[in-house]
N, C-alpha and C positions, 0 to 999 in steps of 0.2 A: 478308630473314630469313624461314623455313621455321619452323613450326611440326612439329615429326610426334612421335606416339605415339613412348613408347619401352616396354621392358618391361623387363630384363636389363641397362639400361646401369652401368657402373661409372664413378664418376666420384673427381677428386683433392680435397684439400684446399678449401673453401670460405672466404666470410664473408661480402661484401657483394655480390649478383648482380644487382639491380636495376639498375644501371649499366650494365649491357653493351645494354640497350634504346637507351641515347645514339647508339649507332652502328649498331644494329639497324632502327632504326625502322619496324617494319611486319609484314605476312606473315600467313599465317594457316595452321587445320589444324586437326586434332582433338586434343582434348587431353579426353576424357571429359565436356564439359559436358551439362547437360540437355535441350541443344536442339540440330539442325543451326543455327539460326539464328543469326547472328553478333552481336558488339557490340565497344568498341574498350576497353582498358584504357591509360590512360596514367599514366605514372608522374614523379617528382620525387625529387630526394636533397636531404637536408639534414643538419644538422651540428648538434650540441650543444658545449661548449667542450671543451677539451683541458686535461690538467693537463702542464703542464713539457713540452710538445713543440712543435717548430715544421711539423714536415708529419707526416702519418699517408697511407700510403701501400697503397692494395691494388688487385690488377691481376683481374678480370672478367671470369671466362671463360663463365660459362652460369648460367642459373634452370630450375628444375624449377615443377612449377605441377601442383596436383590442386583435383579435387572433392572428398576425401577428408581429412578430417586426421591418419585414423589410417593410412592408405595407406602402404606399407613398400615399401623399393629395387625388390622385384620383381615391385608388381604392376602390374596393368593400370592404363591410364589415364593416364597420366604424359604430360605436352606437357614438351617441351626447349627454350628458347629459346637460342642459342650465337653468343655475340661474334667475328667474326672478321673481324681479329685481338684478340685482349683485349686490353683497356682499361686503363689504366692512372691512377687517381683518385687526387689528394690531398685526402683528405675535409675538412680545417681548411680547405678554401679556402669553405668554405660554412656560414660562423656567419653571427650577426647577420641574419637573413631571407633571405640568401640562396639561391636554389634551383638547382641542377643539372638542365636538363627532359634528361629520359633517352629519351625518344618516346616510342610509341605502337604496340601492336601489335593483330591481330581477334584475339577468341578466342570459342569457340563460348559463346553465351548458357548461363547456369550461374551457381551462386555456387560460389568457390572457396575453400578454407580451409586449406590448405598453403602455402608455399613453400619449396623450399631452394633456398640462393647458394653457388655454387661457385668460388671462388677458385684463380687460373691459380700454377703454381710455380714459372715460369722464363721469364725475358725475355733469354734466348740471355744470352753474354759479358759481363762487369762491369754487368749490369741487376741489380737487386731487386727483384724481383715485387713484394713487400709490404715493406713498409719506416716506418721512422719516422728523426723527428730530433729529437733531445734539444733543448731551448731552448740555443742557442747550441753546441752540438754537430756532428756529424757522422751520415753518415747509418748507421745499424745495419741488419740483418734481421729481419724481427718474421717468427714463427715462429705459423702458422696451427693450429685447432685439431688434433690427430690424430685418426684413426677415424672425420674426416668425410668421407671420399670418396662417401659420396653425399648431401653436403651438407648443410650448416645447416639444419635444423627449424625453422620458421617460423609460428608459428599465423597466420592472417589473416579475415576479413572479408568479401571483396570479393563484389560481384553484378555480374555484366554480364550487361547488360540488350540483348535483339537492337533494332541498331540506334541504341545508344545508347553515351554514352562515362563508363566509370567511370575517375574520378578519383582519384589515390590519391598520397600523401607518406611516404616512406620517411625515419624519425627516424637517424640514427646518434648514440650516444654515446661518442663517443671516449675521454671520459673515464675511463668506468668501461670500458671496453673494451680497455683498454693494462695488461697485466699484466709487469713489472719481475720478474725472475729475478736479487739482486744478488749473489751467491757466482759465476756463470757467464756474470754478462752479457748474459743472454738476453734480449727482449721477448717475450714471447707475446700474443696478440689472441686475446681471449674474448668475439665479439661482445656488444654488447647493442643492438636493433633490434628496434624499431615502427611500424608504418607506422595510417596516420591516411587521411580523406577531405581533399581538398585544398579549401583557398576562394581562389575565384578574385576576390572581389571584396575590395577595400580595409574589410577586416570582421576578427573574432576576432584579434588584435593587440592590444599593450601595446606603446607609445613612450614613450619619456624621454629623459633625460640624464643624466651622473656628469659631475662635476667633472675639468677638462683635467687635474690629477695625479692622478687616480682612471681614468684612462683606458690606462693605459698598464700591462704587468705583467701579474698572473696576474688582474684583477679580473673577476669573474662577475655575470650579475642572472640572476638566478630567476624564475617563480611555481613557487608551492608552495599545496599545498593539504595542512594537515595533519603537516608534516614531511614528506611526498614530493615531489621535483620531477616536473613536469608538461612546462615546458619552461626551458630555459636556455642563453644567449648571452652573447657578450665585445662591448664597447661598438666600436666605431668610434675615430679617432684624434682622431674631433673629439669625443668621449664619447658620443654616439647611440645607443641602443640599439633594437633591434626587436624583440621574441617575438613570432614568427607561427604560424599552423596551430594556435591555442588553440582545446580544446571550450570553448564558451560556459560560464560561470561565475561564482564569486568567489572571487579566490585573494590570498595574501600575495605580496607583490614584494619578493624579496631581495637584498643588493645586499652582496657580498662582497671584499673589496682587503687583498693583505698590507700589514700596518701600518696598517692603520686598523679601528673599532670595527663589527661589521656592523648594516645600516641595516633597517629594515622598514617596508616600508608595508602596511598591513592593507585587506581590502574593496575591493581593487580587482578591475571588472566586466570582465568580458567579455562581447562579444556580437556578433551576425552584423548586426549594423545599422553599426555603423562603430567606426574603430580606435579603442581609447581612449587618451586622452593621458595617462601621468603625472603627469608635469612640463614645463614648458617648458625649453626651454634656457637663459632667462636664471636659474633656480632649480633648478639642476642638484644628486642628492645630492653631498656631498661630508661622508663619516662623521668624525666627529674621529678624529686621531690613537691609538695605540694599540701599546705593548708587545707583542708576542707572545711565546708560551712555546709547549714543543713537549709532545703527548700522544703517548707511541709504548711498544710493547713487543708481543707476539708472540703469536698463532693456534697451538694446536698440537690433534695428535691424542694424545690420553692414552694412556699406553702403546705410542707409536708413534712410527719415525722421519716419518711421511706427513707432509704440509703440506695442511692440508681446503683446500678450493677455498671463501675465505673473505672475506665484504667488511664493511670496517668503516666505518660513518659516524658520524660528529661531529655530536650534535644541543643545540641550544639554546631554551630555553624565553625567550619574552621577552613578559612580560607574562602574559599568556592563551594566545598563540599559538606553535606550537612549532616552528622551522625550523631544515633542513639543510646544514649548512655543508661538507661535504667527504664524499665517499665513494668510496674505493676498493678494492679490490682488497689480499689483503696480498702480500708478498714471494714467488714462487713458490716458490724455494728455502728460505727462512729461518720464513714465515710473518709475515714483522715487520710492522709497520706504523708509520708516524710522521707525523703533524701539525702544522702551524704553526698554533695559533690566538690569536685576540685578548683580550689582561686585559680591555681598558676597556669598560665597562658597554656594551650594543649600545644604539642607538637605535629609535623607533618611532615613525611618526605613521599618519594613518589617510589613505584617499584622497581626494580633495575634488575632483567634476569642474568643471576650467575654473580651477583655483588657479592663481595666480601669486607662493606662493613656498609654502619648505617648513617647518613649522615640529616641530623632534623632540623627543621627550619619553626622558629617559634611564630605562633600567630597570635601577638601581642592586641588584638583587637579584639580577638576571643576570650581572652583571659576572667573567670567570672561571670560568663554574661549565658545566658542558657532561657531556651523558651520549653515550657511547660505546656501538654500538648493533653488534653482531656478527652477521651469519648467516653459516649456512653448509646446503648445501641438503643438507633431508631433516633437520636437526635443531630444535632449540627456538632461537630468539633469544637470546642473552645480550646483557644492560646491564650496563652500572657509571656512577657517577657520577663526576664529577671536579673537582677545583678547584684552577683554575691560578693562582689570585690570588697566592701566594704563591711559587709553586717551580711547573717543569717536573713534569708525572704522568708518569715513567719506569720500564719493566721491568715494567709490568703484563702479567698471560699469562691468557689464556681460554683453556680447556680443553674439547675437543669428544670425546666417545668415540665408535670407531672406527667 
């Protein structure tokens, strides 16, 4: 691989471009750094869970790369990196800790603070560039942002250092990233991507276990810190869970499964001295059972046919602490949105390092009751509260003006 300046290039539809390094591995050039002197940047993919899909698929044609963050299509400085041939990634194959190493290329010493990934549009005769498959489904064409021909905006971070190798982990969240069209059937992918420093040593991690019929299905573990997810994975078939690449901290561990009650554990550490264990596997969570009922109704623009570009998450207060249970995207077409969440009271316990069993305390005041939490960007936040205890919350409408 060839690095070189570009100035004028135009480029197609984008999303995940880090990836095309996999086959790249190497090369070097000027790409506007602060110094002739060189250093090496290597890069890793990884995955967040998916809602209701069995692959999520996009094909890697090139990364742009500046010193600049405000740096626009035509100006100077731009390095190209280009896969060839493009690649083609199923990103759900990389939950649970797993990493994608994508290699290693020089690039002149500088810190960088751009990037855009450009996403390839055609894999010749019966191929899909980009693609997804419904859980138990077939395979559909997920339709790439428009207007991004010269790539997804990327803020970043990075310093290479001459001589030296920066390390870096590329987040994907699939989940909130899969936008459902249902009047047309369309998928759209509206990335959402963070890339992080990577630790190389058995350090900033969270293990545990969920119970073998908690293991299987749509069930997620969290940290959260404050109602935000941080990072989040789908367990293993043996229930195993990993969360890797954690900034050191203290987060809530949440532990989410259709038809069962959601679990918390509070105060658990992280840290770059060694992985921390949750639970062991012989005291695996396993949430009590649990009724669901559905919270769903519709995103509009007031006085308008538009659909805002709008995501709604389901949050839960349990105890003290306030955690995320679902966040998506609404309807591209409709603006809808709809939920499955759980009546029976969530649980909580706190972290205990070295425990060998779990013991939960139910938060019968939580039980059914969940606030619904809408943006849409460039306006105010709207909440509602709701409570499922009794009946389905249905045909609810937030209203965003134009």
């Amino acid at each position: 691989m060839k690095l070189q300046p570009r100035v004028h290039a135009k480029f197609a539809t984008l999303a995940f471009a880090a990836a095309l390094l996999a086959a790249c591995g190497g090369g070097g050039g000027d790409s506007g750094g602060t110094s002739t002197a060189s250093g090496t940047l290597r890069l890793a993919l990884t995955d967040a869970p998916a809602c209701g899909y069995d692959q999520v698929n996009v094909t890697i044609e090139r990364v742009r790369i500046h010193t600049s963050a405000t740096a626009q299509d035509g100006d100077a400085g731009w390095s190209e990196m280009v896969l060839t041939p493009a690649k083609r990634v199923d990103l759900l194959t990389l939950t649970n800790g797993v990493l994608e190493e994508l290699g290693s290329t020089s690039l002149p010493a500088g810190r960088y603070t751009q990037m855009r990934l450009v996403l390839g549009g055609s894999m010749g005769p019966g191929a899909m560039a980009n693609s997804l498959v419904p859980s138990g489904g077939s395979e559909r064409p997920m339709e790439t942002p428009s207007g991004t021909q010269t790539g997804l905006k990327m803020n970043v971070d990075i310093e290479v250092a001459a001589n030296q190798l920066a390390d870096f982990v590329i987040d994907f969240d699939a989940c909130r990233s899969v936008v459902h069209a249902g009047h047309s059937g369309r998928y759209l992918l509206k990335p959402v991507l963070s890339v992080m420093p990577r630790v190389t040593t058995a350090s900033n991690a969270v293990e545990g276990y969920v119970a073998g019929a908690v293991a299987a299905g749509t069930t997620s573990v969290s940290l959260q810190k404050e109602g935000a997810v941080v990072r989040a994975t789908v367990p293993g078939s043996n229930g195993r869970f990993l969360l890797s690449q954690v900034p050191a901290g203290v987060y809530d561990l949440v532990v989410r499964a259709d038809g069962r009650a959601t679990a918390v554990m509070t105060g658990v550490p992280v840290a770059g001295t060694a992985i921390t264990v949750a639970n062991p596997s012989t005291a695996p969570f396993d949430p009590p059972p649990s009724t669901m009922r559905t919270a769903s109704g519709n995103v509009v623009t007031s006085g308008s046919a538009a659909i805002p570009d709008a995501t709604v998450r389901a949050l839960q207060t349990v105890g003290a602490t306030k955690v995320e249970l679902v966040s998506r995207h609404v309807d591209a077409d409709t603006g809808a949105y709809s939920f499955s969440l759980p009546v029976a009271a969530p649980v909580k316990t706190a972290y205990v390092a070295a425990a060998t069993s779990l013991t939960f305390a139910e938060e019968s005041a939580s039980a059914g009751k969940y606030t619904l939490e809408v943006a849409v960007p460039g306006k105010n936040v709207q909440t509602a509260g709701i409570d499922l205890t009794s009946e389905d919350d249905t045909g609810r409408t937030f209203g965003f003006a134009p």
